[in-house]
N, C-alpha and C positions, 0 to 999 in steps of 0.2 A: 339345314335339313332340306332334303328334297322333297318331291310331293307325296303325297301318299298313294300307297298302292289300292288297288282292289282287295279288300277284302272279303275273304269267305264268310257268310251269316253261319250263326249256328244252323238254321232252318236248310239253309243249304247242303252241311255235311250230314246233318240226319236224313234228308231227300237220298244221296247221295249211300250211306249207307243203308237204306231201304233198296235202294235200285243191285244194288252188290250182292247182298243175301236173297234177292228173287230171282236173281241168276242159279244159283243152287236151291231154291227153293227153300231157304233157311228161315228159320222165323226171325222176324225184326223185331229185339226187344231193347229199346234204350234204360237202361239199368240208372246210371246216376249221371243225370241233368245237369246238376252243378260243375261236376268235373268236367264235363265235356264244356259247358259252358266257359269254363277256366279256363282249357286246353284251346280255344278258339281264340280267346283273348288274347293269350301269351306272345304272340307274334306281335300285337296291336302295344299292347305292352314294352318290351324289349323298343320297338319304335318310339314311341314317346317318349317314354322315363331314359334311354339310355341311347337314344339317337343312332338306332341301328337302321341305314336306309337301304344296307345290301339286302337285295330281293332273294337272293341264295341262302343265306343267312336265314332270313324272316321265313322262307316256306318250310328250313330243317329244323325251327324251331315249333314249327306249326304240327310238322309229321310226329316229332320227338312227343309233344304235348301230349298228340291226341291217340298215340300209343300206350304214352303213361298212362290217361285217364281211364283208361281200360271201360270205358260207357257204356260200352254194348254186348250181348250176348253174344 
């Protein structure tokens, strides 16, 4: 197994989507916590338990997630 990558904090993609919706003046509401939570982990996940160390792989796992979790307003 290689090393591990950077990853994203959850605190990060909430920052991240705060900064997105202020561009449109949108109101920032994180709806459910847990899923987004899940959805951050999935990558980290997929890494560990099943030894995926493609970085291309682990970020369209990451996009995938955190579209499904649908968190935010």
């Amino acid at each position: 197994m290689s090393a591990q990558p950077g990853w994203i904090e959850l605190s990060e993609v909430i920052a991240l989507n705060r900064a997105a919706v202020a561009i449109t003046e949108e109101k920032h509401l994180l709806t459910n916590p847990v899923t987004l939570e899940s959805a951050v982990m999935s990558p980290r996940n997929l890494f560990h338990y099943e030894n995926e160390d493609d970085i291309g792989v682990l970020g369209c796992r990451l996009i995938v997630a955190l579209s499904r979790a649908h968190a935010f307003i």
